[in-house]
N, CA, C and O atoms as CSV, one atom per row, in Angstrom:
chain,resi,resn,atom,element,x,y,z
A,1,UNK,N,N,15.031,-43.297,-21.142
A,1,UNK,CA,C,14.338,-42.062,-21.448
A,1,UNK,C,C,15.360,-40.956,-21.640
A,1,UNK,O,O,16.371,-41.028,-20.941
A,2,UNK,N,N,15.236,-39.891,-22.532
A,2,UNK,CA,C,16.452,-39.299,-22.746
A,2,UNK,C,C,15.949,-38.120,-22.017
A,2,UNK,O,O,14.782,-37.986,-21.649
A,3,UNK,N,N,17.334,-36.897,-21.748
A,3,UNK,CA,C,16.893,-36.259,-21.337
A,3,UNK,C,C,16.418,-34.687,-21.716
A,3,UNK,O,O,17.332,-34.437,-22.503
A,4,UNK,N,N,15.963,-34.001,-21.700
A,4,UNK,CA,C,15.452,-32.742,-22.616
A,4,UNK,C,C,15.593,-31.795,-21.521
A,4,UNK,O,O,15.352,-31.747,-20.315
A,5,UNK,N,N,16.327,-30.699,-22.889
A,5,UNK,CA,C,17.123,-29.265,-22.063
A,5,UNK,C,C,15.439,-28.465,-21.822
A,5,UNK,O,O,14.301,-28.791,-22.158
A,6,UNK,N,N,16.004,-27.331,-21.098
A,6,UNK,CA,C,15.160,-26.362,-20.319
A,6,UNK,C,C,14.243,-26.107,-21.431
A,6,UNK,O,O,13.035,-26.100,-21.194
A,7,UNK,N,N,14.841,-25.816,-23.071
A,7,UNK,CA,C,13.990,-25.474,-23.944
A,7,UNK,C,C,13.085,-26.406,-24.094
A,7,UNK,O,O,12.111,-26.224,-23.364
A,8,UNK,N,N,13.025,-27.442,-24.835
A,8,UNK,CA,C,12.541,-28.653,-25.016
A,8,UNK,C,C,11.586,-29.161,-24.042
A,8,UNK,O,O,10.677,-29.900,-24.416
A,9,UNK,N,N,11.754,-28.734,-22.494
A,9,UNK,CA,C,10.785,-28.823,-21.970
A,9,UNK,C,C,9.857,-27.503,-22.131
A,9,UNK,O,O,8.879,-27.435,-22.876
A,10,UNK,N,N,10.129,-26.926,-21.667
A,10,UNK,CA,C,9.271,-25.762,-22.218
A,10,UNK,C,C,8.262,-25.569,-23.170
A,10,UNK,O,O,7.072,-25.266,-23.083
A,11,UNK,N,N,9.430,-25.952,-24.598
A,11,UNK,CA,C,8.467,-26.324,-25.397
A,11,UNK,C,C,7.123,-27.037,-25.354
A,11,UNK,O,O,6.054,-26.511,-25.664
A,12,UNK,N,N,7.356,-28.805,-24.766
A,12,UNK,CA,C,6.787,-29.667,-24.363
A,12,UNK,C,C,5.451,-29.156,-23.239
A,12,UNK,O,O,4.318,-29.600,-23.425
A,13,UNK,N,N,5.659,-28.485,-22.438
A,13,UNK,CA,C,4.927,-28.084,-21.732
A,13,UNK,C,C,3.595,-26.984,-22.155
A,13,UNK,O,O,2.468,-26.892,-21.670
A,14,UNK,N,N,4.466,-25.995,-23.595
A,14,UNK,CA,C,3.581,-25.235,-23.940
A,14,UNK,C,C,2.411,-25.716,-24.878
A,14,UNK,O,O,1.291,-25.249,-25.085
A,15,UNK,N,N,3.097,-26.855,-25.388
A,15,UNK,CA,C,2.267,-28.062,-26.347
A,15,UNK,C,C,0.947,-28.384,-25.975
A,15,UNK,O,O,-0.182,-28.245,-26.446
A,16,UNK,N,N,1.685,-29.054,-24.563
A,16,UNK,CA,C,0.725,-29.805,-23.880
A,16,UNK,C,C,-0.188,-28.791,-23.449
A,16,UNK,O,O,-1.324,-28.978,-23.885
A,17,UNK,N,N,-0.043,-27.721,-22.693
A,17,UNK,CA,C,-1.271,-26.461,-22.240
A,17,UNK,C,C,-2.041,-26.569,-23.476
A,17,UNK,O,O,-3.227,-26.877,-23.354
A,18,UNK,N,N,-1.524,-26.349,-24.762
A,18,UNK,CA,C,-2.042,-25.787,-25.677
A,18,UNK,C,C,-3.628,-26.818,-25.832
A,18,UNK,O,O,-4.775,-26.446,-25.584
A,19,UNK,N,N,-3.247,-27.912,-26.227
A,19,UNK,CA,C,-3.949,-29.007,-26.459
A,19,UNK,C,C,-4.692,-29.332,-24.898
A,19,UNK,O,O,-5.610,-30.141,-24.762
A,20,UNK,N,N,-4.364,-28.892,-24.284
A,20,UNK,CA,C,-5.553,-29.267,-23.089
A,20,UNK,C,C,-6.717,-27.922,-23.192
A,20,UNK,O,O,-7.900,-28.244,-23.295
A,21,UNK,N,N,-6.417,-26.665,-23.166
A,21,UNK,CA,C,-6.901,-25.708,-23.446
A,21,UNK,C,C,-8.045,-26.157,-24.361
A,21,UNK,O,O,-9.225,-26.102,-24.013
A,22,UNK,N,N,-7.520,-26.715,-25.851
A,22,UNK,CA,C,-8.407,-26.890,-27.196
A,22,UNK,C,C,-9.324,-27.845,-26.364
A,22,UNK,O,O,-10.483,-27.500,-26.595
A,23,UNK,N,N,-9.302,-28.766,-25.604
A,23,UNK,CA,C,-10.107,-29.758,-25.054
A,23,UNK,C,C,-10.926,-29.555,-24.474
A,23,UNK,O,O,-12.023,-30.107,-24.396
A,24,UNK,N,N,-10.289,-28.305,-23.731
A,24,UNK,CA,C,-11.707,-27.663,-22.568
A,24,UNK,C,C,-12.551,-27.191,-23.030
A,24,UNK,O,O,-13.735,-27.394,-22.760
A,25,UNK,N,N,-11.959,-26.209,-24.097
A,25,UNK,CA,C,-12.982,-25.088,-25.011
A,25,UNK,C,C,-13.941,-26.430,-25.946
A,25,UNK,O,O,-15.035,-26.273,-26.487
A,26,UNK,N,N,-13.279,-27.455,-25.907
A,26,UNK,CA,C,-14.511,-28.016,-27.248
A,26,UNK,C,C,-15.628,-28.960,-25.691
A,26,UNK,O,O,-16.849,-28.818,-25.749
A,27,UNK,N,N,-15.134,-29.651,-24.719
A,27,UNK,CA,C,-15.929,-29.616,-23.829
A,27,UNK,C,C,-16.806,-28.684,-23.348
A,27,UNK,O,O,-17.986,-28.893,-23.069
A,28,UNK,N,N,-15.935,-27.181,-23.215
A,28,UNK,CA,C,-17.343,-26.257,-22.837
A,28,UNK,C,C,-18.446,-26.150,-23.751
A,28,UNK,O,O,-19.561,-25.856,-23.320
A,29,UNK,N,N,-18.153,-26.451,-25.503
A,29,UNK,CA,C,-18.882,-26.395,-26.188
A,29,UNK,C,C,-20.102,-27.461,-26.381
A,29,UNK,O,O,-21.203,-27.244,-26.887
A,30,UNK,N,N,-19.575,-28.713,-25.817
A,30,UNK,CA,C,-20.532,-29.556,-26.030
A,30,UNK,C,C,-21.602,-29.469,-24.717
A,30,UNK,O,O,-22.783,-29.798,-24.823
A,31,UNK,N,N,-20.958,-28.943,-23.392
A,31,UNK,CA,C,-21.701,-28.913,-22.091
A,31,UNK,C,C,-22.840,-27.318,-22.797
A,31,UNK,O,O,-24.059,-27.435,-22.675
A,32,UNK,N,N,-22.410,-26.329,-23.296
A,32,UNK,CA,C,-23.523,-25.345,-23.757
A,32,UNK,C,C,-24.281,-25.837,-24.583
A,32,UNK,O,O,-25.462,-25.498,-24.507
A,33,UNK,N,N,-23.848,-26.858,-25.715
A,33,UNK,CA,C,-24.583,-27.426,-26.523
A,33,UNK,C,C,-25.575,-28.229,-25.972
A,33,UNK,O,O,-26.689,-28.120,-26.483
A,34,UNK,N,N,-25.397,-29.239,-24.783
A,34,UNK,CA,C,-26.027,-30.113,-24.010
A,34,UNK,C,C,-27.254,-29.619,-23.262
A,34,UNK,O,O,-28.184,-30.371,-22.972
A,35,UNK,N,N,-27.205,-27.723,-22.821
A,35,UNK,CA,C,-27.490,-27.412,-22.409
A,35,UNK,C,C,-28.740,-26.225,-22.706
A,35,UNK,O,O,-29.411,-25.527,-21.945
A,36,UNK,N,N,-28.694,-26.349,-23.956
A,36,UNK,CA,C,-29.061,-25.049,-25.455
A,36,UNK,C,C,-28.636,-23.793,-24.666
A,36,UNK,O,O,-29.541,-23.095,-24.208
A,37,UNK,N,N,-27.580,-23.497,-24.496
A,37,UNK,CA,C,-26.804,-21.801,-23.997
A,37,UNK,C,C,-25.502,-21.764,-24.919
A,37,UNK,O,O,-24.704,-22.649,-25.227
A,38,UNK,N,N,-25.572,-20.609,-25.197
A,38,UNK,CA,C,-24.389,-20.201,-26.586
A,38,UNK,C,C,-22.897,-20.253,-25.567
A,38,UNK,O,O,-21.920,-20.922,-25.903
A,39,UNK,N,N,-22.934,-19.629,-24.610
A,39,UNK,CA,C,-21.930,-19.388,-23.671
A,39,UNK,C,C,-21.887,-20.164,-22.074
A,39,UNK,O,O,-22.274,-19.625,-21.037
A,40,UNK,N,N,-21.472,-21.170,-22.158
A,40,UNK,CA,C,-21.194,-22.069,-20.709
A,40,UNK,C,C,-21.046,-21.199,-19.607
A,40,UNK,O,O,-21.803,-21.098,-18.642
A,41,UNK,N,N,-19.519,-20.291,-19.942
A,41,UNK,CA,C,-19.032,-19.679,-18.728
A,41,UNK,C,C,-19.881,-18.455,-18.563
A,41,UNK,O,O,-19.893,-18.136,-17.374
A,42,UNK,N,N,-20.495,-17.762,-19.206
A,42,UNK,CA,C,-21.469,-16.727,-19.130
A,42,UNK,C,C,-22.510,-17.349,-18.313
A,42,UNK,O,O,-22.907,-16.691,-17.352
A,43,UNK,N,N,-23.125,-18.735,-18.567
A,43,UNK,CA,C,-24.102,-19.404,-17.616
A,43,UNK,C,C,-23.995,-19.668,-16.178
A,43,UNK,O,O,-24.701,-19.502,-15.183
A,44,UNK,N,N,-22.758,-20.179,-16.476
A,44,UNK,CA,C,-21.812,-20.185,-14.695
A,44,UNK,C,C,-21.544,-19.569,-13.808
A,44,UNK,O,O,-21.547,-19.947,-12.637
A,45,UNK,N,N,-21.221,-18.338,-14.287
A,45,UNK,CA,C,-21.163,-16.967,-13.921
A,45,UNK,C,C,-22.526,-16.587,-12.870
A,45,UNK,O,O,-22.557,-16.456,-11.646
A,46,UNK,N,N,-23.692,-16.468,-13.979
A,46,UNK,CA,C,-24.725,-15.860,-14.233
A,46,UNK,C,C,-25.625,-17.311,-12.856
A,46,UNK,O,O,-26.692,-17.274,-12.243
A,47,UNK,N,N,-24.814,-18.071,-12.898
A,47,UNK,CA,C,-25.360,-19.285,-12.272
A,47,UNK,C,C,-24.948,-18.408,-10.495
A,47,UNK,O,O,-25.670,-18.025,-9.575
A,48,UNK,N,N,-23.744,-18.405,-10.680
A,48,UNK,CA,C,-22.697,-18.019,-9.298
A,48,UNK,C,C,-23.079,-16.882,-8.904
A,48,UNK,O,O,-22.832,-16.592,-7.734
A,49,UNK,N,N,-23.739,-15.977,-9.698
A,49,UNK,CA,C,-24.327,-14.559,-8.854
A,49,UNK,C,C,-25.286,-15.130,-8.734
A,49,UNK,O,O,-24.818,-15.904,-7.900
A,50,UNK,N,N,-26.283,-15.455,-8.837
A,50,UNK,CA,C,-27.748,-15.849,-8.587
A,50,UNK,C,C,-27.409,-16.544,-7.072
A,50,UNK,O,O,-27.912,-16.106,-6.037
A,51,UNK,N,N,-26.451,-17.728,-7.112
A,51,UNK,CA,C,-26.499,-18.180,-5.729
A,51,UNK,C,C,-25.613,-16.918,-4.490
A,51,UNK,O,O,-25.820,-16.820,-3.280
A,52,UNK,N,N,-24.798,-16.247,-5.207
A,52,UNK,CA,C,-24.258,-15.605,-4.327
A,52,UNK,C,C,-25.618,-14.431,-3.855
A,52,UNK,O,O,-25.517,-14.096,-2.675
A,53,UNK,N,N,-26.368,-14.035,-4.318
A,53,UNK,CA,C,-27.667,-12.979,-4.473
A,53,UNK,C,C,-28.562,-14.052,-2.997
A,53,UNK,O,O,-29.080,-13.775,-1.915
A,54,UNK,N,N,-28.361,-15.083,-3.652
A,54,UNK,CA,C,-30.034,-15.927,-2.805
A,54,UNK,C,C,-29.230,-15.913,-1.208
A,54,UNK,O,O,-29.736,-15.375,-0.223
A,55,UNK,N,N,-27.596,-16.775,-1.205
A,55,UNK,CA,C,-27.071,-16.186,0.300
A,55,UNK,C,C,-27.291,-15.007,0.978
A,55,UNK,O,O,-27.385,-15.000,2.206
A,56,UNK,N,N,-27.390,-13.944,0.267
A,56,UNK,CA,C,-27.106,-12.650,0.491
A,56,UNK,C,C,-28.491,-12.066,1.192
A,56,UNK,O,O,-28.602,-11.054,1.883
A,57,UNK,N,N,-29.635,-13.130,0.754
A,57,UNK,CA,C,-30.985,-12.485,1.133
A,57,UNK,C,C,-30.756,-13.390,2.037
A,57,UNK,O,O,-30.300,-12.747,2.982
A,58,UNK,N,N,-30.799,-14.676,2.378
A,58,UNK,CA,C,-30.871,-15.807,3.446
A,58,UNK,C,C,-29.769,-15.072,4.399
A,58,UNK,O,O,-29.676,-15.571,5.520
A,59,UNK,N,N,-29.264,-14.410,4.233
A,59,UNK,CA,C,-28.388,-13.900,5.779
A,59,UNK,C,C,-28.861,-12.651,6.239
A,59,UNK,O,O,-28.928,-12.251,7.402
A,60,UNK,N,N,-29.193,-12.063,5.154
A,60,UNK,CA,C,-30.338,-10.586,5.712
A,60,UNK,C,C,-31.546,-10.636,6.879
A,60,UNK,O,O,-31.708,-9.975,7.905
A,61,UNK,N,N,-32.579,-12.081,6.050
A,61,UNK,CA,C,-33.628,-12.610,7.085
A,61,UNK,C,C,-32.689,-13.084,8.663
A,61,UNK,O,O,-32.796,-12.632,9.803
A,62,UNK,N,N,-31.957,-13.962,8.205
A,62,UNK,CA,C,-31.620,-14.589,9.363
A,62,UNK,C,C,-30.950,-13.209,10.250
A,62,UNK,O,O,-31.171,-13.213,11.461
A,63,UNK,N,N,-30.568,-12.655,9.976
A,63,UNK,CA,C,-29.862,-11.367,10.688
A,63,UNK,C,C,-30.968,-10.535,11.426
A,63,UNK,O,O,-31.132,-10.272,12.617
A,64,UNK,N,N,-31.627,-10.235,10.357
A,64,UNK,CA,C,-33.427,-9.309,10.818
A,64,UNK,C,C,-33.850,-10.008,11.568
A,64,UNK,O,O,-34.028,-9.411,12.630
A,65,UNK,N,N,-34.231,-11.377,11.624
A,65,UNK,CA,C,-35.194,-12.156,12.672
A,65,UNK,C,C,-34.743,-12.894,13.219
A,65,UNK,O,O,-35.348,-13.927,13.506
A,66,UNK,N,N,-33.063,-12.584,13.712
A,66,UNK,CA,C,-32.511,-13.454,15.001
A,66,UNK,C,C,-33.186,-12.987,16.066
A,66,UNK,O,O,-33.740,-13.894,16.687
A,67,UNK,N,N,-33.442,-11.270,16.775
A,67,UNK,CA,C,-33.914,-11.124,17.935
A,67,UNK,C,C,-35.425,-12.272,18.343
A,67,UNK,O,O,-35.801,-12.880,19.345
A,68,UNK,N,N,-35.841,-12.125,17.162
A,68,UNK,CA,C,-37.392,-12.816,16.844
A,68,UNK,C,C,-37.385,-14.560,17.553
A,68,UNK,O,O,-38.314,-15.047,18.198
A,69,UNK,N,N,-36.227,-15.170,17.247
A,69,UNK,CA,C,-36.050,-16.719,17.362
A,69,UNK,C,C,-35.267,-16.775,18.024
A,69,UNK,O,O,-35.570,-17.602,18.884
A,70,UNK,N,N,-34.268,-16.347,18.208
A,70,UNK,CA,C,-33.299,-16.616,19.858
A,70,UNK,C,C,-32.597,-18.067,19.768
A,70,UNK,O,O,-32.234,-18.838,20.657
A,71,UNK,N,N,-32.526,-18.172,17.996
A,71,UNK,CA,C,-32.169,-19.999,18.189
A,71,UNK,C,C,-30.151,-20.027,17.678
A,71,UNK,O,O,-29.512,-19.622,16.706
A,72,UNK,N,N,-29.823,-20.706,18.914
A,72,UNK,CA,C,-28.004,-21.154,18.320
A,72,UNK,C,C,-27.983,-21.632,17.228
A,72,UNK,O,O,-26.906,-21.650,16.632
A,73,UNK,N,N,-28.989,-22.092,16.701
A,73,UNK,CA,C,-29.084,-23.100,15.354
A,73,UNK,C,C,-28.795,-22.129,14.211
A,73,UNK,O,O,-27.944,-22.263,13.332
A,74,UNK,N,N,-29.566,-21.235,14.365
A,74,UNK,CA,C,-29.876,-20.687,13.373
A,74,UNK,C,C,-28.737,-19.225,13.306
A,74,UNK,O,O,-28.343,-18.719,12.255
A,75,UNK,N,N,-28.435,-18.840,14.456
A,75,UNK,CA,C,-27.322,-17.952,14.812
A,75,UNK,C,C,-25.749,-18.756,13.734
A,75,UNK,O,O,-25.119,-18.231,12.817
A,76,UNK,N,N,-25.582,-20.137,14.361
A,76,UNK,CA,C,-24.358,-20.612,13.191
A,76,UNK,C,C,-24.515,-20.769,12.767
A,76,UNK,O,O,-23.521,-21.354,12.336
A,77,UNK,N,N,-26.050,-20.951,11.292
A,77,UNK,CA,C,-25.962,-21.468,10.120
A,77,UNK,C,C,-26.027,-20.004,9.637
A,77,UNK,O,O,-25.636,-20.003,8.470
A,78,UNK,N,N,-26.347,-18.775,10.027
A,78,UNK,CA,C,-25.975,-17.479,9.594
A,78,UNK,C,C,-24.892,-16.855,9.673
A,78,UNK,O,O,-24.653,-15.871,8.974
A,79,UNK,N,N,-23.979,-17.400,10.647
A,79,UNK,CA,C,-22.658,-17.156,10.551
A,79,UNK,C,C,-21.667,-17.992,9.397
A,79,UNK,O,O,-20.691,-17.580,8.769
A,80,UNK,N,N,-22.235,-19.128,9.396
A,80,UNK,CA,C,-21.686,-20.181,8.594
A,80,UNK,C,C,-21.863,-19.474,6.786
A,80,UNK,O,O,-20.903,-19.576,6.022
A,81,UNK,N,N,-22.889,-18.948,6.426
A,81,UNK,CA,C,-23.343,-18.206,5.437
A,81,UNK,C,C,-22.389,-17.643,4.880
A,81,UNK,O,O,-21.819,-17.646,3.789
A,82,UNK,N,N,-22.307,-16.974,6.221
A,82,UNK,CA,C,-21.523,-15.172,5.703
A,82,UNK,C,C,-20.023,-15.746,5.487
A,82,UNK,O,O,-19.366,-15.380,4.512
A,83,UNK,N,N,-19.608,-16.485,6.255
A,83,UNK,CA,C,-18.333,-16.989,5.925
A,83,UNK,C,C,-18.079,-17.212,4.744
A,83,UNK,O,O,-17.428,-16.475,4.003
A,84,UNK,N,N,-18.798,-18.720,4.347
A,84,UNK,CA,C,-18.643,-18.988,2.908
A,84,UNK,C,C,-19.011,-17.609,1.721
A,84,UNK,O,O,-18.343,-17.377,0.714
A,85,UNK,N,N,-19.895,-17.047,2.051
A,85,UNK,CA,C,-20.252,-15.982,0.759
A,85,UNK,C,C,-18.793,-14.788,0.751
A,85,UNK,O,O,-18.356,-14.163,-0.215
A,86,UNK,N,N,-18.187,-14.784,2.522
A,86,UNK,CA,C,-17.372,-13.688,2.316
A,86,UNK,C,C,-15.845,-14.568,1.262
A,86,UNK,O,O,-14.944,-13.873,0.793
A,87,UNK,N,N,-15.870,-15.686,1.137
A,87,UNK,CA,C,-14.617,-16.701,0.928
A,87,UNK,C,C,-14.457,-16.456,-0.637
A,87,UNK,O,O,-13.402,-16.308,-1.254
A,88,UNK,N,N,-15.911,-16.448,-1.186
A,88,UNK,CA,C,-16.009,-16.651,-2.771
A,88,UNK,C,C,-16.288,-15.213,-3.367
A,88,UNK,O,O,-16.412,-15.063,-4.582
């Protein structure tokens, strides 16, 4: 195998991005196509606030009506919530 200067890799490397890039974009196209939505990542998005929105109410209740239930259960799966929603 021979060996290739700093350029040459470089090069090689910018090639390769390039052509993985074109791959994704024609995959995102066929997953919107698959899907009838003009824009994948606009869906994803639009997907990822909706779930970040529905956490956001599921930790409100659980917060409001811990005095109400008094349950450990339900105390760490509301802590567990907020964690993950504060992460993303």
């Amino acid at each position: 195998m021979e060996t290739l200067s700093i350029d040459e890799m470089a090069e090689a490397i910018a090639a390769s991005a390039a052509q993985l890039k074109e791959k994704i974009d024609s995959h995102n196209k066929l997953i919107a196509a698959a899907f009838g939505v003009e824009d994948i990542d606009n869906t994803i998005n639009d997907s990822v606030n909706q779930l970040r929105q529905a956490l956001y109410e599921t930790i409100k209740v659980l917060e409001e009506t811990r005095k109400a239930f008094k349950s450990k259960r339900l105390e760490t799966l509301r802590k567990k919530l907020m964690k993950i929603l504060m992460e993303t």
